[in-house]
N, C-alpha and C positions, 0 to 999 in steps of 0.2 A: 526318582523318576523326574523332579521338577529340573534338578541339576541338569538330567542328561537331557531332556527333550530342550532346556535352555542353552544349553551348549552347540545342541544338533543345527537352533535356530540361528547361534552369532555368526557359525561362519559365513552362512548364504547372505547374512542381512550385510556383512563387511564387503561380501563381492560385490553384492547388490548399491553400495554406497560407491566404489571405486567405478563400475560399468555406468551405473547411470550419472555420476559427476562426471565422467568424461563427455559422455552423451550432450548434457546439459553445457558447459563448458565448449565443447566444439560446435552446439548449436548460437548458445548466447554471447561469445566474446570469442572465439578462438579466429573464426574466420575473417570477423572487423580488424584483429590489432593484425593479422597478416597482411590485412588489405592497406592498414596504415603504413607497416613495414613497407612494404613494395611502392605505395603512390607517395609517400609522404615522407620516407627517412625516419619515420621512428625508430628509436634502438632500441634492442632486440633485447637489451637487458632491463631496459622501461616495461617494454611487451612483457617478461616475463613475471618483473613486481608487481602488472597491474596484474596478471595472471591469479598471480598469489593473492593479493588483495580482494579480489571476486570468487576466491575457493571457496569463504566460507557461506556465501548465497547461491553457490551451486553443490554442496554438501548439505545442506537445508533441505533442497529442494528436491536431494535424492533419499530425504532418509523417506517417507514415506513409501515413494517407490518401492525400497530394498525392502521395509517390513511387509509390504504386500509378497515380494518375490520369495520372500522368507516362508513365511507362512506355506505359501502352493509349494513350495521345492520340499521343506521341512518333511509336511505331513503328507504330501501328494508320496514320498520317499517311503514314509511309517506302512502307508497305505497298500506300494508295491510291494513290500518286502513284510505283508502281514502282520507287520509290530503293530498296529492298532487292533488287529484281531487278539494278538497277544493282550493288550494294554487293557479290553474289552473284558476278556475270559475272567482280568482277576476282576471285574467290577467296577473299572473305572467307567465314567459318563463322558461323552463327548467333549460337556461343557466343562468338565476336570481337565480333560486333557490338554483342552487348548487356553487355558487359564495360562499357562507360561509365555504364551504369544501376547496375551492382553498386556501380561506384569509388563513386557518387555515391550508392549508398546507404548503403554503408559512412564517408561524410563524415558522413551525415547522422544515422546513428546512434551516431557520438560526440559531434555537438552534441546530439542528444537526451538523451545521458548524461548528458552536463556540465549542461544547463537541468533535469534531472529530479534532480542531488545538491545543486546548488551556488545556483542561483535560483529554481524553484519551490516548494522548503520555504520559502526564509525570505520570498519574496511571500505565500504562502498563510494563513502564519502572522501577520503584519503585517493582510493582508484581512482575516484575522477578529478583531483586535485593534481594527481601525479599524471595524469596524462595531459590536462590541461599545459600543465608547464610545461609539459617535454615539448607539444606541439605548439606553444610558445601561444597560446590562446587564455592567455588571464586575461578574467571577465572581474569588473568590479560585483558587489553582491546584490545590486541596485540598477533598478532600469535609468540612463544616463539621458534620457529624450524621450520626449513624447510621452509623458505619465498622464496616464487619464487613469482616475478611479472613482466609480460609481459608490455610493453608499446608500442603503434601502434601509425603511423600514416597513415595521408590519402595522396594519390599520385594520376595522372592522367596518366593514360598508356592509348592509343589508344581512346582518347574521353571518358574514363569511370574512374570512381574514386575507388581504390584500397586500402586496409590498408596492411601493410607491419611494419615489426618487426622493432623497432628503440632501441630500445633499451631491455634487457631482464636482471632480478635481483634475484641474487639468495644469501641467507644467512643462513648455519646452524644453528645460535644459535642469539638470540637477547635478551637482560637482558634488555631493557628498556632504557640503555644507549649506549651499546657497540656491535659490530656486529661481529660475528665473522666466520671468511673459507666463505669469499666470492670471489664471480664470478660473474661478469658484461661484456655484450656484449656490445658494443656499436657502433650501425650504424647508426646515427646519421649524421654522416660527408661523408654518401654514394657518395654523389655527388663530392665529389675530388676522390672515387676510392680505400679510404681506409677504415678498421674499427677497432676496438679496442678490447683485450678481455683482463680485468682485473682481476687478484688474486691477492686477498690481506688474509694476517691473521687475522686484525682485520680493525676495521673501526668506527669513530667516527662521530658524524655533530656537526658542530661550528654553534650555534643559531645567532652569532650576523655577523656571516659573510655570511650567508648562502650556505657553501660550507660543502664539507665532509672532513677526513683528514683519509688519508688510514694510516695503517702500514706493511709494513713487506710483501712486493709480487713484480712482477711483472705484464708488462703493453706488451700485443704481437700485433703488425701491421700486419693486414693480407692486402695482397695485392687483388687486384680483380679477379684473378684466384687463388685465396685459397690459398695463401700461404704464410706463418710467412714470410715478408718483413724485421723484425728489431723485437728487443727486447730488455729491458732492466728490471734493478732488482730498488726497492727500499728500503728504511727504511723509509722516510716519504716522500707520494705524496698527492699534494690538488688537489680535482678536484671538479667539479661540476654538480651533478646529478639534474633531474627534480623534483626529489621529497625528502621531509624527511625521516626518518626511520620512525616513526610513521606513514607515508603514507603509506611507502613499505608493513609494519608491521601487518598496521590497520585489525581488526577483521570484515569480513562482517554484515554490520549492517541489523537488520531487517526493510524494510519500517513500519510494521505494526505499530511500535515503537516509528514511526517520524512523526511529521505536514508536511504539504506540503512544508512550506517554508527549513525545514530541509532536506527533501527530495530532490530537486532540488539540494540544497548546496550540499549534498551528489552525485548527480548525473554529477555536477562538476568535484569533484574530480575523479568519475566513468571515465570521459572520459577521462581524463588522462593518465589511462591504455591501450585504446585504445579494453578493452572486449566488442565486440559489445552484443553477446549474456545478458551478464549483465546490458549495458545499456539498450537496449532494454526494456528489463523485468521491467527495474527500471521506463521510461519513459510509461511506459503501465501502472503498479502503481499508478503513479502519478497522470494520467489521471484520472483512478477509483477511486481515492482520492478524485478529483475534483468534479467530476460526479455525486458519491453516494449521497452527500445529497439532489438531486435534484432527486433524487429514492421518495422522500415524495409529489414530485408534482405531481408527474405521477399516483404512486400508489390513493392518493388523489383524482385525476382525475377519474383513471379508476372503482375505490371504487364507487364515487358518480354516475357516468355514469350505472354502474351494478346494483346500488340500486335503482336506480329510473325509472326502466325497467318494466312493469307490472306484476307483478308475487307476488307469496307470499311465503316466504323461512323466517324460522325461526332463531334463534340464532345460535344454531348447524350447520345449514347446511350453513350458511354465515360465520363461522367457519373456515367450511373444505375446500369452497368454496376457500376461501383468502390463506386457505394453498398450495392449489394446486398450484394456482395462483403464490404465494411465490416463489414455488418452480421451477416454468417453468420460471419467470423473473431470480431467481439468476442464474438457467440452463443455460440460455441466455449472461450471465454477464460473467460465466464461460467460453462457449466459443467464445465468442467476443474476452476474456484475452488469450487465446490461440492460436489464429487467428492472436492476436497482436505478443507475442510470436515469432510466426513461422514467421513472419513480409509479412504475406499474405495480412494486412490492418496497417494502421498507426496509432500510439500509440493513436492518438486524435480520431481516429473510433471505437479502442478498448474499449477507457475508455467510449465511448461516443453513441455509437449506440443503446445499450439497453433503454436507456432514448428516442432517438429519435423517434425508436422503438414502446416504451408505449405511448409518447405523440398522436402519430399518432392511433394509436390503441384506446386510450382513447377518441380524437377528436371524432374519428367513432363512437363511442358508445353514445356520449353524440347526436351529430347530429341525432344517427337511433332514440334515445328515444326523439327529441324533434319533430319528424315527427309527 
């Protein structure tokens, strides 16, 4: 019985993978690279590598769908054609029956895991490397002007914890080695009463010392009622800042880009700065990173619960059914993410509610159909 009700399930959940990656595929990239072909000369055999290289984050994003559409078609099928009356008479329970949908979604959401650490980052990454060159848009990996970076940290004033400006970085021009026409605040050292503001002309980092080595500026002490205390000039000062140039530098990375374990390392360095809005958003990310492929249990769940409900609903309408459906669980995902966001819930309720969510919802359904 497990055999054939798992067999009944592969083919719907295969169609279900090929309809909705096209779906996803002509809404997320198909219509842009045609649009590059026609405005832009992209070739059409770039368009189609990048194609390839984006399959496997719109294959990702159709498996849950298809286990959803599996399920209603599967057993919504059992249901017109009496085989659950049959399956019933010898004794099996509900929750027997649909245990082949769970095994099979639980396979399915550890290939989602493994395509969503291990081959959708480095495709996605590569996709936009290959269309960058084609469209002759090589960007170094570093902002080249105008680097400003704030750094915070946390303080406790009045029983409450506070972030406050510690240091602030600012650099006209950056060639990848050399920095130049900077300005550095530094408070830092708030607790003696002083703080620092540095100009310098240029500015190098020594790799094996971990320090910086300014040239050509001066360094002003501001007292605690705002005022230049002392000053002096230099031609060469070392000092030591919290981060590299390539830190200061670095180009915001896109999560969608990175495995979870990349992401965290990145969100490391995030706090650094002391951007809570950025962190935030990244630690929300992360979550949903986590989260999504445990979208194939739920969906899986609430598919076979729907399917084996008494009713008769054909291919079509178990179709449109699973779109709607689609659509109100990402609805939901969407704003849990924005709720995280606005830090109205915690980055673990945002990435994580919608799932609990469906689990809960899909229980009730399997429970009402095993009354």
């Amino acid at each position: 019985m497990d055999r054939y009700i798992f067999t009944q399930l592969l083919l719907p959940f295969l169609f279900g993978v090929g309809a909705f990656s096209s779906i996803v595929l002509a809404i997320g990239g198909l219509f842009d690279l045609v649009r590059k072909i026609a405005e832009v000369g992209l070739p059409i055999s770039v368009a189609l590598e990048v194609m390839a290289l984006k399959m496997p984050l719109f294959v990702v994003y159709s498996f849950p769908m298809s286990l959803l559409l599996a399920g209603m078609m599967t057993y919504g099928r059992f249901s017109a054609d009496s085989e659950l009356i049959a399956f019933r008479s010898c004794g099996l329970s509900i929750y027997r029956l649909i245990l082949p949908a769970v095994v099979l979604s639980v396979i399915v959401t550890g290939i989602t895991f493994l395509f969503s650490e291990s081959i959708v980052p480095v495709a996605n990454q590569r996709a936009t490397m290959t269309l960058s060159q084609a469209l002759k848009e090589d960007k170094p990996t570093f902002n080249t002007e105008n680097i400003v970076r704030p750094i915070f940290k946390d303080v406790e004033r009045d029983g409450k914890k506070e972030q406050v400006l510690e240091w602030l970085f600012y650099a006209e021009k950056f060639d990848g080695k050399t920095m130049t026409g900077l300005t550095i605040v530094d408070r830092s050292q708030q607790d003696t009463g002083l703080s620092k503001i540095i100009n310098a002309q240029s500015a190098v980092f020594d790799t094996s010392k971990n320090t910086w080595d300014f040239y050509n500026g001066t360094v002003y002490l501001i007292a605690p009622n705002a005022a230049v205390s002392n000053f002096f000039n230099f031609q060469h000062q070392r000092l030591q800042l919290p981060s590299s140039p390539l830190d200061f530098a670095a180009v915001d990375k896109n999560p969608e880009d990175m495995s979870i374990a990349e992401a965290m390392e990145y969100a490391e360095q995030l706090r650094l700065t002391g951007d809570k809005k950025k962190i935030v958003a990244l630690d929300v990310k992360i979550q949903s990173k986590l989260a999504f492929p445990f979208i194939c249990l739920v969906f899986g769940l609430i598919g076979s619960a729907m399917g084996v409900r008494p009713q008769r609903t054909g291919k079509a309408t178990s179709f449109g059914v699973s779109v709607l459906l689609i659509f109100g669980y990402y609805l939901l995902m969407f704003v849990c993410a924005a709720l995280g966001q606005a830090e109205i819930v915690s980055p673990f309720l945002a990435g994580w509610l919608p799932n609990f969510i469906g689990v809960a919802i899909g229980g009730w359904l399997v429970a009402q159909a095993a009354k």
